[in-house]
C-alpha distance (Angstrom), angle and dihedral (degrees) to the residues before:
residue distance angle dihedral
X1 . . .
X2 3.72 . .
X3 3.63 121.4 .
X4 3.55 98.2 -105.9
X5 3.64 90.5 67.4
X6 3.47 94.2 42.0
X7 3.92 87.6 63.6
X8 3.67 94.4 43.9
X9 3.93 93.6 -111.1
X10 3.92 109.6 119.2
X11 3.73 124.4 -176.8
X12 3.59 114.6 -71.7
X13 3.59 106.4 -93.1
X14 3.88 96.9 18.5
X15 3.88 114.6 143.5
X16 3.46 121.2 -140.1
X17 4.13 117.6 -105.9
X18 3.81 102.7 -97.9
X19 3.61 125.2 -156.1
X20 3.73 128.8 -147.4
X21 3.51 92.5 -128.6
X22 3.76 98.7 50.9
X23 4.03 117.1 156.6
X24 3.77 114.4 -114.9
X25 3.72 106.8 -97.7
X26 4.03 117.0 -114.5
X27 3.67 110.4 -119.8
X28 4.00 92.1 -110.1
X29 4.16 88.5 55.8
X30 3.61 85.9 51.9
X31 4.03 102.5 46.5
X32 4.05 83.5 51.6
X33 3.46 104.7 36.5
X34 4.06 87.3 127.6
X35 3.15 88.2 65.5
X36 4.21 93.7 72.6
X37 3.57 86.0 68.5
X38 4.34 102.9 92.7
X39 3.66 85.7 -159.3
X40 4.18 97.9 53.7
X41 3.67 92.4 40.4
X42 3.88 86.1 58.8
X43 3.67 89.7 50.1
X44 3.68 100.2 36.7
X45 4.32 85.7 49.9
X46 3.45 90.5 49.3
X47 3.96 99.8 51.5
X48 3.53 88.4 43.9
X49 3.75 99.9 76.9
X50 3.81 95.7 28.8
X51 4.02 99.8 59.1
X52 4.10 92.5 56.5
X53 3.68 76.4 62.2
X54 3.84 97.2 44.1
X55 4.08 80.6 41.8
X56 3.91 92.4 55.8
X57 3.51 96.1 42.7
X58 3.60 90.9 50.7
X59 3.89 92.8 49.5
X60 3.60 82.7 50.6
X61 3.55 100.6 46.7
X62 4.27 102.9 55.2
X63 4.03 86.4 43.0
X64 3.77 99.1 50.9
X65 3.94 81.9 43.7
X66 3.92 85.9 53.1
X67 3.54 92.2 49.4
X68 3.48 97.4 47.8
X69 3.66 94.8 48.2
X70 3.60 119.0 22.5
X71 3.43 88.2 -136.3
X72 3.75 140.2 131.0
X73 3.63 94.0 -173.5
X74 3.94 93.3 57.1
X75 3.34 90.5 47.7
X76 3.82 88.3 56.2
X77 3.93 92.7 44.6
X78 3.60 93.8 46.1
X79 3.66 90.5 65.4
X80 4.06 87.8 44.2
X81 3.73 86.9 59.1
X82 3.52 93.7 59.2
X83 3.68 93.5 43.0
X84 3.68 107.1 45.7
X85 3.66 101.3 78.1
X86 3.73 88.1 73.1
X87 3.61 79.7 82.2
X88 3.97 99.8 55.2
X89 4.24 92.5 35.1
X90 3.50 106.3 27.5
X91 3.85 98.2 87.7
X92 3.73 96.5 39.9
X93 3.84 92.1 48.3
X94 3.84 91.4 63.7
X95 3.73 89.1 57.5
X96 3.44 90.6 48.7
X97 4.04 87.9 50.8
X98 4.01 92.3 54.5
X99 3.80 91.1 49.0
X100 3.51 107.2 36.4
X101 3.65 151.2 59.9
X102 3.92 104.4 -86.8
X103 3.66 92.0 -157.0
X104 3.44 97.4 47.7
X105 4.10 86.4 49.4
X106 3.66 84.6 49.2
X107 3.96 96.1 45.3
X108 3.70 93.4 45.8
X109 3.96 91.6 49.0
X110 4.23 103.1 43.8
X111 3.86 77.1 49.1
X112 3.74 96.7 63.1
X113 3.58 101.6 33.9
X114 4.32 79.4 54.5
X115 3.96 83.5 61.0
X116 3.99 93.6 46.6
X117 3.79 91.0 47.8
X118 4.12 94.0 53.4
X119 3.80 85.2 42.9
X120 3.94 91.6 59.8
X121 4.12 85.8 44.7
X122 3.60 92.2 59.0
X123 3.70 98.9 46.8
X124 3.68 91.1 48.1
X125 3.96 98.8 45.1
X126 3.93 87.9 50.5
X127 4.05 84.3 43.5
X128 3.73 91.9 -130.2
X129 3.65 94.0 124.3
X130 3.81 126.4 120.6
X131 3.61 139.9 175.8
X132 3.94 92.5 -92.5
X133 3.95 92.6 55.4
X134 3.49 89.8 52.5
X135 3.88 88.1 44.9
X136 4.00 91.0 52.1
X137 3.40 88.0 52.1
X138 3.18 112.7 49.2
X139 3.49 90.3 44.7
X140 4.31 90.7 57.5
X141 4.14 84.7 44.7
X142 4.05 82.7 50.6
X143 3.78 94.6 53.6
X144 4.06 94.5 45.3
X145 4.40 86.5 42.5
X146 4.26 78.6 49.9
X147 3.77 92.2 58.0
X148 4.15 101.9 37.8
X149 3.98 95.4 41.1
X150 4.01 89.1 78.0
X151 3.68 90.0 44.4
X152 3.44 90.2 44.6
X153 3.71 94.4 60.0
X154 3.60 92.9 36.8
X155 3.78 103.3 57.7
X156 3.95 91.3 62.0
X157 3.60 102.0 84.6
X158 3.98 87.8 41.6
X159 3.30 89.5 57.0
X160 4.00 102.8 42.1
X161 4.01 111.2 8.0
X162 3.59 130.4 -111.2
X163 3.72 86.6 -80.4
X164 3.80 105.0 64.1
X165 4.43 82.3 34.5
X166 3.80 100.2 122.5
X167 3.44 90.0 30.7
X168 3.99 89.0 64.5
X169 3.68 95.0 30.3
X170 4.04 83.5 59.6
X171 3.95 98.5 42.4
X172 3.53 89.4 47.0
X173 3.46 98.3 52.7
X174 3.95 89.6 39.9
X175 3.64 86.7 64.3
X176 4.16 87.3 58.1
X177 3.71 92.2 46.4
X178 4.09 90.3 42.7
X179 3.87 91.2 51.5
X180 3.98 85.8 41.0
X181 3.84 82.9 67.6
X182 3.98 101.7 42.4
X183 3.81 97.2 34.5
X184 3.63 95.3 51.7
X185 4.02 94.8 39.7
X186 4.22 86.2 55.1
X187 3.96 92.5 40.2
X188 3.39 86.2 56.6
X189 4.05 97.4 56.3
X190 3.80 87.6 31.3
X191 3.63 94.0 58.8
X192 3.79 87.0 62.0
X193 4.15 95.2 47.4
X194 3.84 113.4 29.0
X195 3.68 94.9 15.7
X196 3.77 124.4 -140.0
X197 3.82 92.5 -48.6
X198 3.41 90.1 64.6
X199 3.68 99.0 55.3
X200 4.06 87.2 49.9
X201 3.42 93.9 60.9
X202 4.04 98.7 37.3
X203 3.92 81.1 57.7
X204 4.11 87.5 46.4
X205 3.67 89.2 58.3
X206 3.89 98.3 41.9
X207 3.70 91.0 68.5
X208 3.85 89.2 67.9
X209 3.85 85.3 73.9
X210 4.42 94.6 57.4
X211 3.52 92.4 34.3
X212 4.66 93.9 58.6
X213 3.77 85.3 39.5
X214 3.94 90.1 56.6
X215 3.69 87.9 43.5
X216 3.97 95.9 66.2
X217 3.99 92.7 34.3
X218 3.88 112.7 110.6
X219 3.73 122.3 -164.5
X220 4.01 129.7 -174.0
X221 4.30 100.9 -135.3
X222 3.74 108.6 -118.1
X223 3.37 118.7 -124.1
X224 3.75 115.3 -83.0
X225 3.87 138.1 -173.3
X226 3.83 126.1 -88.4
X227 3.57 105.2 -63.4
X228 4.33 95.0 -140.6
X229 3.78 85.0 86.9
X230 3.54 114.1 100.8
X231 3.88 128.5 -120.7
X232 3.81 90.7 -110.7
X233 4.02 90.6 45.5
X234 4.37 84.8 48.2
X235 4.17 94.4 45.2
X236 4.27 83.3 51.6
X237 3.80 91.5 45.7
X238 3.85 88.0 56.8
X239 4.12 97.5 45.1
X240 4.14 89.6 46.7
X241 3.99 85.2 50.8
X242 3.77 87.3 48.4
X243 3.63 101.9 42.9
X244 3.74 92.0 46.8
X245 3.95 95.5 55.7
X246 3.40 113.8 77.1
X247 3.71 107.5 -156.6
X248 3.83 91.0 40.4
X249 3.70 93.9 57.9
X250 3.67 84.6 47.6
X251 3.95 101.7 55.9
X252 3.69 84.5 41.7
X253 3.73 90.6 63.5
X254 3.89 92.0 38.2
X255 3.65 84.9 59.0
X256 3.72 92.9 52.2
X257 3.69 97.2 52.5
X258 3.72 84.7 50.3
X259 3.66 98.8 49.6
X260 3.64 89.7 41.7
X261 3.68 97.3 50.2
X262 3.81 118.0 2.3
X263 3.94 89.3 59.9
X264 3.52 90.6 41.9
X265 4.04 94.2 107.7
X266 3.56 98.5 51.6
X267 4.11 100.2 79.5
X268 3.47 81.4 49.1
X269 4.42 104.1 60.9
X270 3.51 87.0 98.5
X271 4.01 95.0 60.6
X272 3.87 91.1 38.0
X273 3.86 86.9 51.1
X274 3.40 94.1 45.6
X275 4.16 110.5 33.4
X276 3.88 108.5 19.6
X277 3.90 97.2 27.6
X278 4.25 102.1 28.9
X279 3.97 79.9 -146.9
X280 3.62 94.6 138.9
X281 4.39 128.6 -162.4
X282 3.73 87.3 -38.0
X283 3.60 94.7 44.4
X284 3.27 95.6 53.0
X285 3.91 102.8 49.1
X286 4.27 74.6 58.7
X287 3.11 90.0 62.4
X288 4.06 104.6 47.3
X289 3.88 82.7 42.8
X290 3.77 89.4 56.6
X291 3.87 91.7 56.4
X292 3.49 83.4 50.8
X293 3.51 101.4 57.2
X294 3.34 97.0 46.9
X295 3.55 99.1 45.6
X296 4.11 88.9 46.1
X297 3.71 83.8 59.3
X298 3.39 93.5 52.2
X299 3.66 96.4 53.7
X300 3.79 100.4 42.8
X301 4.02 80.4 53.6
X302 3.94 91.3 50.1
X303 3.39 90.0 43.6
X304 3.97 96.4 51.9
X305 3.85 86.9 49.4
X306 3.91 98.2 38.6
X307 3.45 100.7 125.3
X308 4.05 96.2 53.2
X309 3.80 117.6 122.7
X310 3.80 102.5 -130.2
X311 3.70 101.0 75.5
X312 3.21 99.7 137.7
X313 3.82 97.6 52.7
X314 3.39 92.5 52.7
X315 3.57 90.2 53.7
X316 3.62 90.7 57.0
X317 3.81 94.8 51.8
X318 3.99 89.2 48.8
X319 3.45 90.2 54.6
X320 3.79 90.8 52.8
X321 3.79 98.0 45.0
X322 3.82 78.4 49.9
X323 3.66 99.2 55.4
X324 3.98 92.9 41.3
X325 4.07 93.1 53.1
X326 4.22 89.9 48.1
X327 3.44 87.2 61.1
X328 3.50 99.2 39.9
X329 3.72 95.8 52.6
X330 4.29 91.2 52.1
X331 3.85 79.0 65.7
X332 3.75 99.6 43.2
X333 4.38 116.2 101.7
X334 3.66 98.9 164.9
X335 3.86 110.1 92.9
X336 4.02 90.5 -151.3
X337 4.41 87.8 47.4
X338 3.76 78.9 50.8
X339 3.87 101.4 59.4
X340 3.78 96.5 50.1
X341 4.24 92.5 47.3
X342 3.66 74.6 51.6
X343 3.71 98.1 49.1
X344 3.92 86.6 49.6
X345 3.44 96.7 49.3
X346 4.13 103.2 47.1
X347 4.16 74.8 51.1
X348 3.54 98.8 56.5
X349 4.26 104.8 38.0
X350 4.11 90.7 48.1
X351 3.64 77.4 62.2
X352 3.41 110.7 48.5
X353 3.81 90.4 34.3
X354 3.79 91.7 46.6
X355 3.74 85.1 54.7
X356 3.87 105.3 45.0
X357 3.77 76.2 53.5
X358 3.57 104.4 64.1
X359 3.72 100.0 34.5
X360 3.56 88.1 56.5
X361 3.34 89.9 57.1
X362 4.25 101.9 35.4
X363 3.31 81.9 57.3
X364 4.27 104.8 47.2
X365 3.99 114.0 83.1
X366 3.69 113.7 -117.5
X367 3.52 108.2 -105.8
X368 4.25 93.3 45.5
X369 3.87 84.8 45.9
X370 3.38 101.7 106.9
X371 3.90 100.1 47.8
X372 3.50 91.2 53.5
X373 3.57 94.4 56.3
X374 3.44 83.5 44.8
X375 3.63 90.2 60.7
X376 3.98 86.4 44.6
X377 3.48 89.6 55.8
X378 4.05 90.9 54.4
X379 3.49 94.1 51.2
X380 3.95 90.2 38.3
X381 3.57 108.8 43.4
X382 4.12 92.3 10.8
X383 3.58 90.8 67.4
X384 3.61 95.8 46.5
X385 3.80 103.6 85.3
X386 3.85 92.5 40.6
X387 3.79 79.9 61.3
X388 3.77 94.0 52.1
X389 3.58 93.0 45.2
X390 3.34 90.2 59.3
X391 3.75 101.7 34.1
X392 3.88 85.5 58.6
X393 3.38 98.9 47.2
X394 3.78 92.5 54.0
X395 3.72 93.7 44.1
X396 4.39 89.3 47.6
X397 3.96 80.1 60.2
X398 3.79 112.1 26.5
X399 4.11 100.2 17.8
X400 3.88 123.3 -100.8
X401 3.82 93.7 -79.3
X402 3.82 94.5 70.6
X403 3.93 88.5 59.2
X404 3.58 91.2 56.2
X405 3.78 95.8 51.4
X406 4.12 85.3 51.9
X407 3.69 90.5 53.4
X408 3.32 96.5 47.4
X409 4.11 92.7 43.9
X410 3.57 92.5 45.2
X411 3.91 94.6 52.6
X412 3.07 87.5 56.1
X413 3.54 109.8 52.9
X414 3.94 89.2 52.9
X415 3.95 88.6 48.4
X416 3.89 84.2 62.4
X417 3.71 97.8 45.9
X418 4.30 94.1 47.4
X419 3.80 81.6 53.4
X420 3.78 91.0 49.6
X421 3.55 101.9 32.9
X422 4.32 98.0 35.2
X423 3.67 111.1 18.1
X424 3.74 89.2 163.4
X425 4.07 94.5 80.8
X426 4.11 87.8 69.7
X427 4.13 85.6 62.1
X428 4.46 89.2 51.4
């Protein structure tokens, strides 16, 4: 036995020894079959108490910038501050991923942002703090988020295998979705008793908890192309691959519809909460944790089912349900309506983002892997602020519900026309 599988650590996309007479697996083994993995249960630990911080602090975050400004189109540009250097980073940071140590990417990055999270504590406990700190910041927390979101994708199937992929891709994502729920309900009451500084440096602390559990992770490097190329000549290498695969360059533009438009309404809970709902701070960590329990449920149901054959379909149909529910909740007055349209649609985007996911990278060769998430992560995250800035200049003139009912109407328009135009991403 070598001493890789002594530790539990196994070579990156090692399958397990199967047996022909292998017991049927109980539907709990199956929605946490990640979890086998020593190395993902590490990770997945680890992340699991430092998002409710990254939850809190976001809570935190858009309704300090709310109160400070009065304005629904800062709150929309904050969150386009922290997003944009996906478009300066991104590309790079999948080089980075093919040639480096992912957990040392990953240790060096949940490091800083600990640093930048204290740093907003302290400015708001000595009530210095002002709309352009914030800004600063969350623009440096954007540019280290730019770098570790390809690694973060990329790791996965180092950690688990392409076998157990979805299966990861959907626990990991539950754990976001499950800290969506408990961050925002304890922002919400923390707002009111350590104020905003408080949350910053709760979040500060949480990332103690990833960065131990990436300490005692081990990973076996994948194999990776001559290094004399140059990061330029690498970055091209990854757009050719791309461009040239058909149903990759399809999900990618699937996912930037739905980061453009489908996520559209999320910058903007704190002007729902506050103008079209009068829900207030509490109200509106109900709301985040509504999205959270409906996309939690999604996940733990695409985890349980992670090894089906129709992925693609059901991608399709998420993205349906998804487009339906936007424009059902831009009609929506009633605050109690409003939490189960939100329920449904935290359910149906985990899906179809949990899926464009793990196609994406099912169907990306190993040693390319991490530029194409890279790439992912562009269209992804990239698109993200571009959809805020808009989003919150169309609810500054026409109130947030009208950017809803363009999300929705947009996604699906461009659900039709990948039907029309690619039918062969229903048979993934």
């Amino acid at each position: 036995m070598t001493e890789s599988e002594r530790s539990g650590d196994c070579h990156p996309m090692a399958e397990p020894p199967r047996n022909q007479t292998q017991p049927a697996e109980s539907p709990l083994s199956r929605t946490f079959a990640a979890l086998r993995h020593r190395g993902f249960r590490l990770y997945w630990s680890g992340n699991t108490v430092s998002l409710i911080g990254v939850w809190m602090q976001n809570i935190a975050r858009a309704w300090l910038v709310l109160q400070l400004t009065n304005s629904p189109f800062m709150v929309g540009f904050e969150t386009a501050v922290s997003r944009l250097p996906i478009w300066l980073f991104s590309l790079p940071a999948g080089v980075l991923a093919d040639r480096y140590s992912k957990r040392n990417l990953l240790l060096i990055g949940q490091s800083l942002q600990a640093v930048l999270a204290l740093a907003l504590a302290v400015l708001a406990f000595t009530g210095v703090i002002n709309i352009y700190h914030i800004l600063i910041i969350s623009g440096l927390t954007g540019c280290i988020i730019a770098v570790n979101a390809p690694v973060r994708h990329s790791i996965l199937p180092e950690l688990v295998g392409k076998k157990d992929l979805l299966n990861a891709v959907a626990l990991n994502a539950a754990v976001w979705n499950g800290a969506r729920i408990i961050g925002p309900s304890i922002a919400g009451v923390a707002l009111g008793v350590i104020g905003a500084g408080g949350c910053f440096a709760i979040n500060s602390a949480s990332f103690l908890t990833v960065i131990i559990a990436l300490a005692f992770i081990h990973i076996k490097p994948v194999s990776t192309e001559p290094e004399k190329e140059s990061v330029w000549q690498r970055i091209v290498t990854g757009l050719r691959f791309v461009k040239a695969h058909k149903d990759i360059r399809v999900l990618m533009v699937m996912a930037a519809v739905f980061s453009s438009f489908g996520i559209v309404y999320l910058p903007l809970m704190p002007v729902f909460a506050k103008d079209v709902f009068n829900a207030g701070p509490k109200g509106y960590g109900i709301m985040m944790a509504a999205v959270g329990v409906g996309a939690l449920t999604g996940l733990l149901v695409l985890a349980t089912i992670s090894k089906t054959r129709h992925k693609g379909l059901i991608l399709v149909f998420g993205t349906l349900v998804l487009s339906v529910l936007l424009i059902a909740f831009s009609l929506v007055r009633n605050f109690t309506i409003g939490i189960a349209v939100m329920v449904g649609m935290g359910f149906s985007q985990s899906i179809t983002a949990s899926l464009t996911n793990t196609l994406i990278q099912t169907l990306a060769p190993d040693h390319i892997r991490g530029r194409v998430m890279s790439i992912f992560t562009l269209c992804f995250l990239g698109m993200f602020p571009l959809g805020s800035l808009l989003g919150g200049a169309i609810a500054q003139k026409f109130g947030a519900p009208a950017s809803t009912l363009l999300g929705g109407c947009a996604i699906l328009i461009s659900l039709v026309l990948v039907n029309l135009l690619r039918s062969q991403i229903r048979r993934l």
